[in-house]
C-alpha positions as protocol buffer text, in pm:
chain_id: "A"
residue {
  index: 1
  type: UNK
  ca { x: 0 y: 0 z: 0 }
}
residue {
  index: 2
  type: UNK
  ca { x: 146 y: 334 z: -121 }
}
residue {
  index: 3
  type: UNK
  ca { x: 204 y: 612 z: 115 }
}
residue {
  index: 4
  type: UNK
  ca { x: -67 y: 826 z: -37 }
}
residue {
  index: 5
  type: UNK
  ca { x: -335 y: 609 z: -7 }
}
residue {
  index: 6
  type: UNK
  ca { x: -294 y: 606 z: 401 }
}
residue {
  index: 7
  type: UNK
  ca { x: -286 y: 955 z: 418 }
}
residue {
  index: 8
  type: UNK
  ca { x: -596 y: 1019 z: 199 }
}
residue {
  index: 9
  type: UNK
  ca { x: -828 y: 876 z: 501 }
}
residue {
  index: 10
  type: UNK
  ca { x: -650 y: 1113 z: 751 }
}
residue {
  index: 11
  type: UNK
  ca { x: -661 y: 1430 z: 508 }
}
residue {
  index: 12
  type: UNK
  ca { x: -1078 y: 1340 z: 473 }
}
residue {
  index: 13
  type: UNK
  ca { x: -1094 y: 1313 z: 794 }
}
residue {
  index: 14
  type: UNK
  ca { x: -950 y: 1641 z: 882 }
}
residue {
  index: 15
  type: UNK
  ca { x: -1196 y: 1821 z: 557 }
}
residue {
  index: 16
  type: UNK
  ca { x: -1500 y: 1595 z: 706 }
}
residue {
  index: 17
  type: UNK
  ca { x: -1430 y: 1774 z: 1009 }
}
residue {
  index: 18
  type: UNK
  ca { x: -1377 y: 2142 z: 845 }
}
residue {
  index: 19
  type: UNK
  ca { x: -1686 y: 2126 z: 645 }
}
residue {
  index: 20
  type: UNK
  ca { x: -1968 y: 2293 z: 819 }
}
residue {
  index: 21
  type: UNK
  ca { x: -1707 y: 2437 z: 1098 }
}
residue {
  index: 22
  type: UNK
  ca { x: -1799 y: 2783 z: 1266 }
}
residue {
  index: 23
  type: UNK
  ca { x: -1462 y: 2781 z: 1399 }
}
residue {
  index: 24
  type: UNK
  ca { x: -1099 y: 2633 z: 1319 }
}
residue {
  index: 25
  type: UNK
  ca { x: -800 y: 2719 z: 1611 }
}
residue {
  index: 26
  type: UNK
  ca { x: -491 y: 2614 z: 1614 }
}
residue {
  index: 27
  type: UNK
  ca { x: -257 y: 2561 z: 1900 }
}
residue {
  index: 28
  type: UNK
  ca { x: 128 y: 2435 z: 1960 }
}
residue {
  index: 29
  type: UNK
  ca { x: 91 y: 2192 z: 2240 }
}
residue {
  index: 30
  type: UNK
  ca { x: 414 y: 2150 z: 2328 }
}
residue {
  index: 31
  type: UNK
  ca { x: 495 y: 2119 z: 2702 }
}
residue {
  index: 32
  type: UNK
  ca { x: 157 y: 2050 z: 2792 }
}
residue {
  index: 33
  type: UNK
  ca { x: 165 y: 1753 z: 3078 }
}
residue {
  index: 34
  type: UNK
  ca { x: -56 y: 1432 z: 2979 }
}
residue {
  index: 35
  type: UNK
  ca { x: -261 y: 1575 z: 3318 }
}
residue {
  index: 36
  type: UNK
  ca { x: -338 y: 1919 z: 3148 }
}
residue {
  index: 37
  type: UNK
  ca { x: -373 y: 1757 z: 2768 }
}
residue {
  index: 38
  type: UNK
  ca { x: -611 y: 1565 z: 2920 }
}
residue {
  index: 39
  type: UNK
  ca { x: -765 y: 1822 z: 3127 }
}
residue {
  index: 40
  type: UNK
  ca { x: -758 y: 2030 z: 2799 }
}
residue {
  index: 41
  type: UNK
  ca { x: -981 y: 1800 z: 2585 }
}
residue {
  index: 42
  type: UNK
  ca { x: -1223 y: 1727 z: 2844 }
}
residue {
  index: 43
  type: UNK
  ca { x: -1350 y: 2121 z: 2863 }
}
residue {
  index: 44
  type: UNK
  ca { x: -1311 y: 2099 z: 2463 }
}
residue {
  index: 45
  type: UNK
  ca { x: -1496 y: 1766 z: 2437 }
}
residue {
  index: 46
  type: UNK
  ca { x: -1772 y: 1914 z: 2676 }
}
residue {
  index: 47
  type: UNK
  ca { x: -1841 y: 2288 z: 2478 }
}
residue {
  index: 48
  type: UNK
  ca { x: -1865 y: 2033 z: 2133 }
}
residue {
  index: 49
  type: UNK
  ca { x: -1539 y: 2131 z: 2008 }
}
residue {
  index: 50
  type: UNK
  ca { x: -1337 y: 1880 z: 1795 }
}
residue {
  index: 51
  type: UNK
  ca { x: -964 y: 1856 z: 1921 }
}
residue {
  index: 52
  type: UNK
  ca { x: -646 y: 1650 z: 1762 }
}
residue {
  index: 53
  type: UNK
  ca { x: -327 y: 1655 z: 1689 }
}
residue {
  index: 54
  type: UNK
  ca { x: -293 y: 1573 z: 1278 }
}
residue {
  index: 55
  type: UNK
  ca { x: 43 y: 1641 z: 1100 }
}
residue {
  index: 56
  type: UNK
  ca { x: 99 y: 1917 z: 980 }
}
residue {
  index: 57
  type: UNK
  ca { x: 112 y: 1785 z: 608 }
}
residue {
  index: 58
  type: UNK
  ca { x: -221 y: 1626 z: 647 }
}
residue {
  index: 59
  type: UNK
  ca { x: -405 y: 1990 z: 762 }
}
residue {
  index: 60
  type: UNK
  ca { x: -205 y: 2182 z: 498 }
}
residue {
  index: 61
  type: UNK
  ca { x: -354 y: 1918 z: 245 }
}
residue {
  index: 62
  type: UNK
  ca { x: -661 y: 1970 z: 366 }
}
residue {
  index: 63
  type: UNK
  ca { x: -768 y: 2311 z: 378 }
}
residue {
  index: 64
  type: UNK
  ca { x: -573 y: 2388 z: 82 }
}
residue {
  index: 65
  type: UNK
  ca { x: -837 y: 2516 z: -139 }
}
residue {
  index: 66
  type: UNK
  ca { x: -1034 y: 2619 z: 118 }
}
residue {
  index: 67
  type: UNK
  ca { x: -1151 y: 2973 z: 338 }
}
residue {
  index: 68
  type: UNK
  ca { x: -920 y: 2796 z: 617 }
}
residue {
  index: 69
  type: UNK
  ca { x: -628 y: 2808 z: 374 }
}
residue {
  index: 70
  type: UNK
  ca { x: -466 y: 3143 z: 570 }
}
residue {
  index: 71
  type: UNK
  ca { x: -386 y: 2837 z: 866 }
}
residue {
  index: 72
  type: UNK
  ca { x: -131 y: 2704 z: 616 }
}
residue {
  index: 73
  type: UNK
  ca { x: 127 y: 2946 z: 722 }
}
residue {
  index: 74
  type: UNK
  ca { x: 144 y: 2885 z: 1075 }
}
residue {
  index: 75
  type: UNK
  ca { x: 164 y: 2505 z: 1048 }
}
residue {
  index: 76
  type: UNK
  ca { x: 527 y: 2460 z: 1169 }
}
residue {
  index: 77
  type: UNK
  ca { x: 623 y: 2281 z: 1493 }
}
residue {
  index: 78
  type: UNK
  ca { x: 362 y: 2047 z: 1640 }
}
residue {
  index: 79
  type: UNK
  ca { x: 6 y: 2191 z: 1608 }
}
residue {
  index: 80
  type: UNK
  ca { x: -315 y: 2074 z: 1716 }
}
residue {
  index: 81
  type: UNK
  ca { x: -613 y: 2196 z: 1560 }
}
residue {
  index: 82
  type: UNK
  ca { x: -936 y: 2309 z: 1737 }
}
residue {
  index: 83
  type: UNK
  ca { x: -1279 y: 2268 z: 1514 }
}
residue {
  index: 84
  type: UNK
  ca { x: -1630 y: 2400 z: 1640 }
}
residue {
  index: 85
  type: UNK
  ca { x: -1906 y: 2371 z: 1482 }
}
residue {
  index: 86
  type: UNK
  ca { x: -2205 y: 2522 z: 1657 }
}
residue {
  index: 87
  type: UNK
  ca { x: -2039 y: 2793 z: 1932 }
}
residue {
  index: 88
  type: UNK
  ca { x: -1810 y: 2992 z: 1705 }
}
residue {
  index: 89
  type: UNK
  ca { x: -1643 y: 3165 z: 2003 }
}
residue {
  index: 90
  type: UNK
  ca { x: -1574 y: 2843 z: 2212 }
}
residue {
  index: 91
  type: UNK
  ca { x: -1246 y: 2718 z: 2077 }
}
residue {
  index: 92
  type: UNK
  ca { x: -1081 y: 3057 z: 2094 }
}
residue {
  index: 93
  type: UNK
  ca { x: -1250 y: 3121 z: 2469 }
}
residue {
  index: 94
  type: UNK
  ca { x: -1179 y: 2781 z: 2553 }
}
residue {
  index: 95
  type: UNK
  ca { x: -802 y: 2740 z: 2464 }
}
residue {
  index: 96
  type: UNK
  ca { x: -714 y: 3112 z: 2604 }
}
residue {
  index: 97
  type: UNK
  ca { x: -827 y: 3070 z: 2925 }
}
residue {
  index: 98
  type: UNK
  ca { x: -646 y: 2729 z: 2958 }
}
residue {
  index: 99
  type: UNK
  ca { x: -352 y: 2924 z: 2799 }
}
residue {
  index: 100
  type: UNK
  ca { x: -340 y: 3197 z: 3088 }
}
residue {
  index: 101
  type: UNK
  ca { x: -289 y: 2895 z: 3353 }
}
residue {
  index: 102
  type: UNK
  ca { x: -103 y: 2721 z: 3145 }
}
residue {
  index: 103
  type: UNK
  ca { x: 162 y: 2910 z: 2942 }
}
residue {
  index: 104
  type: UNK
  ca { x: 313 y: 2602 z: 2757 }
}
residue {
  index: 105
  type: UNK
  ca { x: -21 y: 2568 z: 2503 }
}
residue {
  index: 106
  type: UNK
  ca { x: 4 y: 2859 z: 2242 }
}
residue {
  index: 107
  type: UNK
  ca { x: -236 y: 3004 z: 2058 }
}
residue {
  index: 108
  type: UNK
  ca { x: -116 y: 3015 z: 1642 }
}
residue {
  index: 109
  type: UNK
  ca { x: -398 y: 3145 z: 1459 }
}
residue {
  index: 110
  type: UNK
  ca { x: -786 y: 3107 z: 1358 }
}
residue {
  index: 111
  type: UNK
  ca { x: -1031 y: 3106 z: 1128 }
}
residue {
  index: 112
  type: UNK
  ca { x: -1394 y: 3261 z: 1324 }
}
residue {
  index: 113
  type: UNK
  ca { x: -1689 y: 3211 z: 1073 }
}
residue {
  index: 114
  type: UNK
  ca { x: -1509 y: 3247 z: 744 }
}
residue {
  index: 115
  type: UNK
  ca { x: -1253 y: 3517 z: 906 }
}
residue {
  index: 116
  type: UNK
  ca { x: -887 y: 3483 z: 963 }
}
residue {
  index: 117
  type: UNK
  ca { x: -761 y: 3605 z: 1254 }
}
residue {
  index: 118
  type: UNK
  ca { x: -376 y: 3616 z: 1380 }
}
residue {
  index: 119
  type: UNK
  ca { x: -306 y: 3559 z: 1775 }
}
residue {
  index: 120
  type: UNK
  ca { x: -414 y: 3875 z: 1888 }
}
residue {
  index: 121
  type: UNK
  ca { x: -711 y: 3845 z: 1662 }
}
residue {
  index: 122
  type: UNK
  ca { x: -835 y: 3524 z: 1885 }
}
residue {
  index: 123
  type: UNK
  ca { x: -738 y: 3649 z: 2198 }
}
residue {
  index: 124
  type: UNK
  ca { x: -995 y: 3947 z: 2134 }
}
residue {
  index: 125
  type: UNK
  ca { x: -1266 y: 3694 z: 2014 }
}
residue {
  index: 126
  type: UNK
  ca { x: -1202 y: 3462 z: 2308 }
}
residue {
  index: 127
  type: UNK
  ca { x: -1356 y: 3794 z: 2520 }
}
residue {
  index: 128
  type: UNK
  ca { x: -1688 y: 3703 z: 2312 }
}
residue {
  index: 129
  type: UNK
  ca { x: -1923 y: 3548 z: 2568 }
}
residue {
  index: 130
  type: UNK
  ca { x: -2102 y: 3268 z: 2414 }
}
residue {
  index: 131
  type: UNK
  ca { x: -2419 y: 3325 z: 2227 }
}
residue {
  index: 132
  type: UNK
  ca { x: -2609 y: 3147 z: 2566 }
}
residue {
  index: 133
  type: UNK
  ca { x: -2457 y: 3439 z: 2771 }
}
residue {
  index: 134
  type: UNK
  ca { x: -2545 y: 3680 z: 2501 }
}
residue {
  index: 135
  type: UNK
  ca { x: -2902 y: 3549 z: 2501 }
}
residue {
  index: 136
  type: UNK
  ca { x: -2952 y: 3579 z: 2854 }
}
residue {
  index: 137
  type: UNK
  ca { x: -2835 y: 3937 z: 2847 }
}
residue {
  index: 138
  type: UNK
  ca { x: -3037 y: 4083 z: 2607 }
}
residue {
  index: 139
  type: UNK
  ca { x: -3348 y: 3916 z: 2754 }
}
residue {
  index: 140
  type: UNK
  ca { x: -3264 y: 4035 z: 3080 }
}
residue {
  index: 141
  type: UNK
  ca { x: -3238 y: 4389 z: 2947 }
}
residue {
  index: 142
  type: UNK
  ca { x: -3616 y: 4300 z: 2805 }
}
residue {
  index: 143
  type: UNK
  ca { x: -3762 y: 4107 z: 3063 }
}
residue {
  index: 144
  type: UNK
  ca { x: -3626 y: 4406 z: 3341 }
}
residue {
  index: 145
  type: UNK
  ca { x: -3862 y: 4683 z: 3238 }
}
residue {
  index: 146
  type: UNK
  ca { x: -4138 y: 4530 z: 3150 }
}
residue {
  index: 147
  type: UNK
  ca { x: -4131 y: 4375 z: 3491 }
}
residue {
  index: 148
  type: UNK
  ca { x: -4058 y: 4715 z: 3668 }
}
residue {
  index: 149
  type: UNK
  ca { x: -4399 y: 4828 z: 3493 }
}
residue {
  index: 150
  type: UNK
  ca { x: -4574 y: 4554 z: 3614 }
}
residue {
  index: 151
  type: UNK
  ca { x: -4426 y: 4584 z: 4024 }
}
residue {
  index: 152
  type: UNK
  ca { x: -4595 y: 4984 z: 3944 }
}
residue {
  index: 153
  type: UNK
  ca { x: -4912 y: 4881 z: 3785 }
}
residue {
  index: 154
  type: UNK
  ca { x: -4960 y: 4613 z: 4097 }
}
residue {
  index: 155
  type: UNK
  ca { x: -4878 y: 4915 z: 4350 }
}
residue {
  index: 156
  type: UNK
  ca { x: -5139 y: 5128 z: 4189 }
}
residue {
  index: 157
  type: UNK
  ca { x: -5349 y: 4904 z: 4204 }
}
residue {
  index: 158
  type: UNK
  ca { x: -5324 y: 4791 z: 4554 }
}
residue {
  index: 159
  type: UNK
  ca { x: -5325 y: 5171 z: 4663 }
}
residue {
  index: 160
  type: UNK
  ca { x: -5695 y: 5209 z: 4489 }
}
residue {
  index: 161
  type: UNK
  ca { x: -5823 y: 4874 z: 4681 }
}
């Protein structure tokens, strides 16, 4: 069996995984501990974000051609790559917080919802809260005057009683 023809399954893989994505990250991992890798892909694994290490051959191949083709520069050294495909913020917020405690995982680059973005770039959309927390916010901001109107409306109408 040629060479090629074990790396095609790998470099579908890797596409399988990019099609549909909100949101590709990619890290160096180097100096992580098996404890914090571990620790690492369990807060991934539980926001539904895809995490592995591929080589860095088999992502070039595979977003070649594609809007996450700006990631081909910064495949050098070992990289893991980060794929979301519902929360578009949750790789980035994800993998920069765990950065901050852990300075050996380092953020490369992104791609955020057909945007590239350098380091700095998905440091600023790691700030993003998730669209839950945006959610709740805005329909707090609803919910709070329409129930200060009706905490007046009752008190009116308990003073006329």
């Amino acid at each position: 069996m040629a060479k090629v023809e074990l790396k095609q399954p790998i470099v579908a893989e890797i596409s399988e995984h990019l099609k549909d994505a909100k949101a590709v990250v990619l890290v160096d991992h180097r100096g992580l501990t098996v404890e914090q890798d571990t620790q690492l892909r369990k807060q991934l694994r539980e926001a539904g974000v895809h995490y592995k290490v591929y080589k860095n051959t088999m992502i070039n191949f595979a977003v070649k051609g594609t809007e996450y083709e700006a990631l081909a520069a910064h495949l050098e050294g070992p990289s893991a790559i980060a794929i979301a495909k519902e929360d578009a913020s949750a790789p980035a917020r994800i993998l920069f917080n765990f950065a901050k405690e852990n300075p050996a995982l380092e953020l490369k680059a992104g791609v955020v919802e057909g945007t590239y973005y350098d380091t700095e770039g998905i440091k600023v959309i790691a700030t993003i809260p998730s669209r839950e927390e945006l959610l709740s916010k805005l329909l707090g901001s609803i919910q709070s005057p329409i129930a200060n109107f009706a905490r007046v409306i009752k008190q009116i109408a308990e003073k006329e009683a």
